[in-house]
Backbone as CSV, one residue per row, in Angstrom:
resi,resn,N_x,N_y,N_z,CA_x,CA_y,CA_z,C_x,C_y,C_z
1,UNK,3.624,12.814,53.985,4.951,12.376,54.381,5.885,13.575,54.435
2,UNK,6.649,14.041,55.572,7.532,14.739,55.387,9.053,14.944,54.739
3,UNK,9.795,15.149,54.360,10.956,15.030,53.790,11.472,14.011,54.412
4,UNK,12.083,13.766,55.635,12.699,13.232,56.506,12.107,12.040,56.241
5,UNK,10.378,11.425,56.552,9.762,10.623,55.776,9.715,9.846,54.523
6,UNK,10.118,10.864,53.664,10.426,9.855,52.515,11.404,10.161,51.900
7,UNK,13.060,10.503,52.394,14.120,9.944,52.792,14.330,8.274,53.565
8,UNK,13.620,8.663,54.453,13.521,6.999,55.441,12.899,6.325,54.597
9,UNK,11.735,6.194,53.877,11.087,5.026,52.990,12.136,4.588,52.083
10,UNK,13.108,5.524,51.146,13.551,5.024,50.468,14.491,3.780,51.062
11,UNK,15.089,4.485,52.166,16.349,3.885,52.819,15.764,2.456,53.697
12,UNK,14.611,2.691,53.914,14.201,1.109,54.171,13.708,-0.087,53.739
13,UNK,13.739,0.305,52.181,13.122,-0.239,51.255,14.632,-0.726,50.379
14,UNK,14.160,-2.043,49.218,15.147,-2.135,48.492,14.743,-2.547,46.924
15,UNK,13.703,-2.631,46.527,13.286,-2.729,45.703,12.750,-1.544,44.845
16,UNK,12.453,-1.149,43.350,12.258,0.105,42.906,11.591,-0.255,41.308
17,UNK,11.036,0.395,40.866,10.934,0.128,39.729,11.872,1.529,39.168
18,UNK,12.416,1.179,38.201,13.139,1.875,37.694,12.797,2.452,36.071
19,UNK,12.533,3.936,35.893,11.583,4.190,34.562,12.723,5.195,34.008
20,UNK,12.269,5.455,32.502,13.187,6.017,31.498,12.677,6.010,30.868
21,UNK,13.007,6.735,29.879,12.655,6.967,28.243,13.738,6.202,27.121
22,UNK,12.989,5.826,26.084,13.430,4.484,25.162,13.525,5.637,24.045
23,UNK,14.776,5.129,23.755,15.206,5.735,22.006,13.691,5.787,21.046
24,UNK,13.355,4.735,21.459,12.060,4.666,20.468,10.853,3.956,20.870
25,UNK,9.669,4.519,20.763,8.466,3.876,21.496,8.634,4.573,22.957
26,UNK,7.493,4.016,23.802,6.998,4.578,24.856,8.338,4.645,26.007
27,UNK,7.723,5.037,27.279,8.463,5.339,28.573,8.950,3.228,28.662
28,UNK,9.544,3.154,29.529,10.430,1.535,29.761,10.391,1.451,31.297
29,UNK,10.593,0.246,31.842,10.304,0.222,33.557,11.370,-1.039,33.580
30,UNK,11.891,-1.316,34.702,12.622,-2.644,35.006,12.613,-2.562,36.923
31,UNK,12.261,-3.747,36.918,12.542,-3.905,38.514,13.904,-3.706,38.644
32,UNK,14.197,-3.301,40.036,15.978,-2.616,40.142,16.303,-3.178,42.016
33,UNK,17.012,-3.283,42.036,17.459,-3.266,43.863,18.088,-2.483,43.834
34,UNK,18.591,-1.680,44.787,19.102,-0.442,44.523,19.942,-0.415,46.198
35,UNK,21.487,0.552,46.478,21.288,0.947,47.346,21.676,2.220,47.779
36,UNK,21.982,2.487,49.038,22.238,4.006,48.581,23.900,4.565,49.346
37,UNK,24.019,5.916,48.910,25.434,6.163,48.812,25.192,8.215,49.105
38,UNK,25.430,7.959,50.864,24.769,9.400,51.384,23.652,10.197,50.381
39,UNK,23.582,10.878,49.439,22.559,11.545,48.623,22.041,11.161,47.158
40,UNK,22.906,9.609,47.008,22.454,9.342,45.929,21.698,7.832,46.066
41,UNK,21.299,7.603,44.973,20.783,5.939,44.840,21.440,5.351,43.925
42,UNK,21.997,4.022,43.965,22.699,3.627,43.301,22.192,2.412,42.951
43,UNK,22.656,2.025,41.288,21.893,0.883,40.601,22.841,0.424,40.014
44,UNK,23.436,-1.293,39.792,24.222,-1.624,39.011,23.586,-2.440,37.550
45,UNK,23.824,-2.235,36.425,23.433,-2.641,35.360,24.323,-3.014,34.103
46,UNK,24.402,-3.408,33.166,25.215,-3.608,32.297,25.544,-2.993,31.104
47,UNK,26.249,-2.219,30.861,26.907,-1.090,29.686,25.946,-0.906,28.809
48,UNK,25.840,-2.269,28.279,25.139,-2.791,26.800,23.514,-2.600,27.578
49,UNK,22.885,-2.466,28.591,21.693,-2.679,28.590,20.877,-1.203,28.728
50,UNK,19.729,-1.301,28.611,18.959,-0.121,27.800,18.878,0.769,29.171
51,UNK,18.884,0.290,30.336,19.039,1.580,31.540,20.013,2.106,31.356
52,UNK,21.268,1.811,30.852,22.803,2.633,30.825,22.068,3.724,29.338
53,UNK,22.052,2.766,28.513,21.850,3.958,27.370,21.122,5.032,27.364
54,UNK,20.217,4.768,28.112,19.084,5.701,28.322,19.782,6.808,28.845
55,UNK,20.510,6.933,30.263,20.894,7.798,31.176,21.793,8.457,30.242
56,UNK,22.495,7.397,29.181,23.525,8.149,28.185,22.933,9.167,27.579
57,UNK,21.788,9.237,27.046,20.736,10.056,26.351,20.029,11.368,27.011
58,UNK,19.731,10.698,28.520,19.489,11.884,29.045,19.460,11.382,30.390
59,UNK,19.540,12.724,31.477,19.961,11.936,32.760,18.700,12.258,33.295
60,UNK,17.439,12.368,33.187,15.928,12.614,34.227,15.272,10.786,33.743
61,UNK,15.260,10.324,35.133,14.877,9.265,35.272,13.866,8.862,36.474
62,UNK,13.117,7.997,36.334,12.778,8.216,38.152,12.553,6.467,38.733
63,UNK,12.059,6.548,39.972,11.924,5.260,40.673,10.679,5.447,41.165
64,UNK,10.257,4.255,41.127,9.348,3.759,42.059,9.446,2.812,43.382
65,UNK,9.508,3.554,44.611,10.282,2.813,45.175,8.977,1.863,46.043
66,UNK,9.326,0.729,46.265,8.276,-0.532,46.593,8.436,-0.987,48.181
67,UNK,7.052,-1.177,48.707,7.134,-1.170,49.857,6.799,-2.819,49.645
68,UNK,7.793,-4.155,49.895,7.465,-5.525,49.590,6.545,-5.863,50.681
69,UNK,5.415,-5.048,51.517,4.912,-5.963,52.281,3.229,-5.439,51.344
70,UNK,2.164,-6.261,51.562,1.071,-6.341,51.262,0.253,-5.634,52.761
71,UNK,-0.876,-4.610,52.099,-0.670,-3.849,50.605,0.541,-3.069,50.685
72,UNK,0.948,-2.815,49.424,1.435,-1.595,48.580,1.563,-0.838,49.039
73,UNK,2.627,0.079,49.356,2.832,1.435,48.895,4.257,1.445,48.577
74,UNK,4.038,3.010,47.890,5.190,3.240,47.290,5.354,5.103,47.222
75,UNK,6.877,5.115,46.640,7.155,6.830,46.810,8.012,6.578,45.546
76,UNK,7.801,7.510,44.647,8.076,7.771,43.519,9.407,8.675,43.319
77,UNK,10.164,8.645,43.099,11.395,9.713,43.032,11.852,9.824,41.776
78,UNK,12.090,11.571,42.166,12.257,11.657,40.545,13.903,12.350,40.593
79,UNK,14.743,11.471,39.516,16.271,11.885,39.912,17.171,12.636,38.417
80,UNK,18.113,12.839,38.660,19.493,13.134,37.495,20.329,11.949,37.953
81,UNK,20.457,11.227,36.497,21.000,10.008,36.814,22.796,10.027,35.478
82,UNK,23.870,9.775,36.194,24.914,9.445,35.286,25.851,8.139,35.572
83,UNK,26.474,7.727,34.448,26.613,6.222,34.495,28.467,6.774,34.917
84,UNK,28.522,5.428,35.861,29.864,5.667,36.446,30.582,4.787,36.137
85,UNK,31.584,4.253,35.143,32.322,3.516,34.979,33.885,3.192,35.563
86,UNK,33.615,3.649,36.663,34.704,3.177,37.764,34.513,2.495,37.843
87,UNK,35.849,1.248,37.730,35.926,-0.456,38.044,35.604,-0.531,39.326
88,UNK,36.138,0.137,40.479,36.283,-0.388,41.686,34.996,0.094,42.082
89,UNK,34.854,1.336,41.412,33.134,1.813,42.230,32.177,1.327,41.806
90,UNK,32.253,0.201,40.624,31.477,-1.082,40.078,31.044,-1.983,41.342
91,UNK,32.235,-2.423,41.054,32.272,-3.766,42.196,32.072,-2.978,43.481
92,UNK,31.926,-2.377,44.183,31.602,-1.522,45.269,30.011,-1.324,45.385
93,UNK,29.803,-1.374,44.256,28.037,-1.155,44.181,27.351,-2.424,44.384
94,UNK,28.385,-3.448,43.567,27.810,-4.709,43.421,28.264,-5.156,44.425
95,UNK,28.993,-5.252,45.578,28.680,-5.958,46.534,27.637,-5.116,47.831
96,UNK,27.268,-4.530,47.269,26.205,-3.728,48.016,25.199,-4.023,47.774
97,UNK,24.744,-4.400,46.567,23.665,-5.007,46.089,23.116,-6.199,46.493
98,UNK,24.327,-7.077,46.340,24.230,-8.431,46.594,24.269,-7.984,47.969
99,UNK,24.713,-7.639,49.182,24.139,-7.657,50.300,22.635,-7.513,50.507
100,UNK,22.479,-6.363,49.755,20.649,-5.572,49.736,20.049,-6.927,49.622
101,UNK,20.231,-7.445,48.905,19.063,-8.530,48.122,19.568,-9.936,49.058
102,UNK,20.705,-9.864,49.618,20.984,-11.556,50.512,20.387,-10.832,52.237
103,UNK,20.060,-9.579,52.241,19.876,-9.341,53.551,21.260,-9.156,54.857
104,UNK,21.928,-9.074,54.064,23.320,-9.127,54.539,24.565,-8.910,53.772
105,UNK,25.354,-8.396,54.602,26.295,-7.583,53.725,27.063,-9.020,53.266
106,UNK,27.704,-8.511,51.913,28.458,-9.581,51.896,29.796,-9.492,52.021
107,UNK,30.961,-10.836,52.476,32.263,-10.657,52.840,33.186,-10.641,51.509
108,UNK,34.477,-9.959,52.263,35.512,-9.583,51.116,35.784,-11.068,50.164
109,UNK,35.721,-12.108,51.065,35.765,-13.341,50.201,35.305,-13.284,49.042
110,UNK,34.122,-12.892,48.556,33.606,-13.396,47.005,34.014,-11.644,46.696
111,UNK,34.353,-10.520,46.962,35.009,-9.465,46.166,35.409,-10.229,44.626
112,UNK,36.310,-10.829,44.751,36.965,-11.276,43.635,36.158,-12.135,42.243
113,UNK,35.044,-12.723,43.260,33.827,-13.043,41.729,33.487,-12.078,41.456
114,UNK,32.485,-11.173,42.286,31.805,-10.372,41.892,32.837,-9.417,40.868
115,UNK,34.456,-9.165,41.483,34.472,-8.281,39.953,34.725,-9.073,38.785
116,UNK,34.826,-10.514,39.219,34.922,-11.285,37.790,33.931,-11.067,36.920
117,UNK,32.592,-10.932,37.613,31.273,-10.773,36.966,31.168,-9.821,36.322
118,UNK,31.967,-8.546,37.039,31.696,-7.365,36.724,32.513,-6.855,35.360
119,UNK,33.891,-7.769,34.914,34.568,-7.510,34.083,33.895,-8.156,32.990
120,UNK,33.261,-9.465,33.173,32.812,-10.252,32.035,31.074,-9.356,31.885
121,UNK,30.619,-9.463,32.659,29.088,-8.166,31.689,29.319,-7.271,31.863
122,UNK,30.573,-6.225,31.948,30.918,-4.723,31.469,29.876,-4.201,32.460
123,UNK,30.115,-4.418,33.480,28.996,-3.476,34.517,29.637,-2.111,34.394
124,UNK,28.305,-1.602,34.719,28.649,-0.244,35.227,27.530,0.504,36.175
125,UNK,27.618,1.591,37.248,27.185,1.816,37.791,26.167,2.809,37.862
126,UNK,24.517,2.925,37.890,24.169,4.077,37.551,23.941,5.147,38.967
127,UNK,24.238,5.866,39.192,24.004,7.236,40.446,23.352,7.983,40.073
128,UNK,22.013,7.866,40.927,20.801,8.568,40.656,20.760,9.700,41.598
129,UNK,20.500,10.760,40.992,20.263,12.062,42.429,19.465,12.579,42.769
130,UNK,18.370,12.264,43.624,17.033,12.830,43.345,16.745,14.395,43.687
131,UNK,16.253,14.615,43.057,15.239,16.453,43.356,14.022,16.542,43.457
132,UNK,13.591,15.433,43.605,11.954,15.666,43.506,11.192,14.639,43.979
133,UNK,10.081,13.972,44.395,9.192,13.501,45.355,7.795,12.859,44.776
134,UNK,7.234,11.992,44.737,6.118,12.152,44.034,4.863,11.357,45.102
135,UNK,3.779,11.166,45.845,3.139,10.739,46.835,2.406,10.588,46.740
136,UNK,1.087,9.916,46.970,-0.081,9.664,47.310,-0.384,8.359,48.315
137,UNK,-0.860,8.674,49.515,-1.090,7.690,50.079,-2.087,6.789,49.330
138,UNK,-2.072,5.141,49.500,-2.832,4.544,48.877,-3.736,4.431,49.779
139,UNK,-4.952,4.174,48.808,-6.542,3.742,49.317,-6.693,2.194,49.423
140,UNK,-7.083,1.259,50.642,-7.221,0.335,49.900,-8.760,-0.037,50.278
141,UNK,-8.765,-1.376,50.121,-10.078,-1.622,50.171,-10.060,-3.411,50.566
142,UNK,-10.152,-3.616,52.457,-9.969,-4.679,52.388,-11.532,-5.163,52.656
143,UNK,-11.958,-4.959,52.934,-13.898,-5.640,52.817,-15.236,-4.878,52.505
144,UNK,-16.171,-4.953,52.227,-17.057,-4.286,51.518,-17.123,-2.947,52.660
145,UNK,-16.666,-3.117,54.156,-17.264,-2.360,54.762,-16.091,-0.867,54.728
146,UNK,-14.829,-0.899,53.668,-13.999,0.249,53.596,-14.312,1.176,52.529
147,UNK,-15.441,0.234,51.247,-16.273,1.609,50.358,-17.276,1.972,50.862
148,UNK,-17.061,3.782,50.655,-18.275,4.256,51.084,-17.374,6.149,50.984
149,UNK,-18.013,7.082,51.567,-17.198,8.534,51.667,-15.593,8.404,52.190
150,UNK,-15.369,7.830,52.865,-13.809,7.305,53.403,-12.316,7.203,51.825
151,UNK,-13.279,6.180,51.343,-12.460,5.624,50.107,-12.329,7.055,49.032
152,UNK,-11.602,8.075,48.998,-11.348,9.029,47.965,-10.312,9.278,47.830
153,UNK,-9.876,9.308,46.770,-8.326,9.452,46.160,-8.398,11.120,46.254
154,UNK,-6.986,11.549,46.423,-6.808,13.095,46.135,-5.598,13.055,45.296
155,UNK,-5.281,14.029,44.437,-4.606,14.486,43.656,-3.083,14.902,44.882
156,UNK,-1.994,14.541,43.788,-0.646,14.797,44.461,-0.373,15.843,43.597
157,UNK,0.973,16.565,43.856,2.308,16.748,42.911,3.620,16.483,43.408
158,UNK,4.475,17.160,42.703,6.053,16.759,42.989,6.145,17.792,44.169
159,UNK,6.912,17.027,44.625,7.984,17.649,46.337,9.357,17.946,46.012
160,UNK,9.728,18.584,46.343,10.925,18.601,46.386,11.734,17.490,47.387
161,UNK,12.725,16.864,46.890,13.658,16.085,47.991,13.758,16.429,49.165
């Protein structure tokens, strides 16, 4: 995939898994919708919840970003992430979101829930910046007749953005 390539995957995609490191115990994952904001990716979440704290702790985070059609693929990004507690750039995210995920943008009409929502679970916004790339095309295997020399995985590394 070339840069330009997986720039476009992200941007056509809206789903991500979203990974971090936990105060305590192993790495943590949460499905995320995400959208984006010229060079960054943007995630809305709630103050109190363990993706904000995390980024509080340290800002290297990454995504997995999900291709929803069958099979699979995906492009891994690896970012510097800081939590933005601008009210308006809250609700700015969150009606971006809620477009991402309704398939459509949504109108200024419900503005006014969504920041109701946003005042009552203390949203806040996370802005992810990526620097780095992570790839492997997948192998799959749809009938006995795709194993054989064809089917071999190769080793990736990180790309730069």
């Amino acid at each position: 995939m070339t840069r330009e390539q997986r720039k476009q995957f992200v941007l056509d995609h809206r789903t991500a898994i979203f990974g971090y490191n936990r105060a305590k115990d192993g790495p943590a994952m949460s499905i995320v919708f995400y959208c984006i904001d010229e060079d960054e990716i943007l995630v809305s979440t709630m103050a109190e919840r363990a993706k904000a704290k995390a980024v509080g702790r340290s800002p290297k985070v990454s995504l997995c970003v999900l291709d929803e059609q069958w099979p699979p693929s995906y492009l891994q990004v690896y970012c510097d992430a800081v939590v933005d507690t601008d009210f308006d750039a809250v609700v700015d995210v969150m009606m971006r979101i809620a477009g991402v995920m309704a398939g459509t943008p949504m109108s200024e009409d419900v503005r006014p829930m969504v920041a109701e929502g946003a005042r009552q679970e203390n949203r806040v916004a996370l802005r992810l910046r990526p620097y780095a790339t992570f790839y492997t095309p997948p192998r799959h295997v749809h009938s006995e007749a795709d194993v054989g020399p064809g089917l071999r995985h190769e080793t990736s590394a990180s790309i730069a953005w």
